[in-house]
C-alpha positions, 0 to 999 in steps of 0.5 A, a space after each residue: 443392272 444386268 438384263 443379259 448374261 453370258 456364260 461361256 461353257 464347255 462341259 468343264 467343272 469350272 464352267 459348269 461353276 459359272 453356270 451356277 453363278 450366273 444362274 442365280 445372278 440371273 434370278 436376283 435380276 430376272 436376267 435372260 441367260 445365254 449359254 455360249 460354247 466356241 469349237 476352237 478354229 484352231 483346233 479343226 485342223 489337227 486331226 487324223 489325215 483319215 478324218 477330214 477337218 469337216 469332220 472335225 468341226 461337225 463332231 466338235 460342234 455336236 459336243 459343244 451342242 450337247 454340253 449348252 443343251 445340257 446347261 440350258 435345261 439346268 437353268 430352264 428348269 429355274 425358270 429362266 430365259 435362256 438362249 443357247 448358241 455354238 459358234 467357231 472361232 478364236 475362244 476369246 475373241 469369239 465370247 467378246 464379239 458374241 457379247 458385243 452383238 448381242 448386247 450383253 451386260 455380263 459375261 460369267 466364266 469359269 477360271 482354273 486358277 492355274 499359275 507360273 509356267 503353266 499359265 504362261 505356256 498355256 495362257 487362258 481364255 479367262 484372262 484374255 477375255 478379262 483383259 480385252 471385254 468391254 463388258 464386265 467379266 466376273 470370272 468363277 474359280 472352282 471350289 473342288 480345285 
């Protein structure tokens, strides 16, 4: 059923969730997993004049390397195959491509769970991705929230 799964991560306690759940959807099914994190493009350009946005980026890109890194020796650890890949761009619209050309049968994410105006005026990568993937998105509420 599943060969292929995806879980976007950034360090958070609710991604870490998903990696949980994806790690033992990819036991049951002998799945590879792909642990993918987004440097958000739209955030590179909001610094210090100081600090370039190259800068930016690079450190960005070194965070989200060590929290896949991080993730990926976890469920390495359970004996999984396991990719690894940091990618700039628009969050959402970077998982469901990144899911798209890859293949991908499954994409695993965390939810805060966040409701009202704070939904609204903040919006979520979840609840786009739900709304625009053609790949099955189960998505993974914290327990501690």
């Amino acid at each position: 059923m599943y060969e292929r799964i995806v879980v976007p991560t950034d360090g958070s306690a609710c991604a870490s969730a998903a990696v949980e759940h994806a790690t033992d959807i990819a036991q049951q099914y002998d799945a590879s997993l792909h642990l993918l994190s987004v440097v958000d493009s739209r955030n590179i350009s909001h610094g210090s004049p100081a600090v370039s946005p190259a800068q930016i980026e690079s450190t960005l890109q070194e965070q989200a390397e060590g929290v896949v890194s991080e993730a990926a020796d976890e469920a390495a650890s359970e004996g999984l195959t396991v990719q690894t890949e940091v990618i700039t761009g628009i969050p959402d619209t970077a998982i469901i491509d990144y899911a798209e050309e890859n293949d991908l049968d499954l994409i695993v994410m965390g939810t805060h769970g966040r409701t009202g105006l704070h939904r609204y005026l903040l919006g979520s990568v979840t609840e786009r991705t739900v709304r625009q993937s053609p790949v099955p998105v189960l998505t993974i509420r914290n327990a501690e929230e």
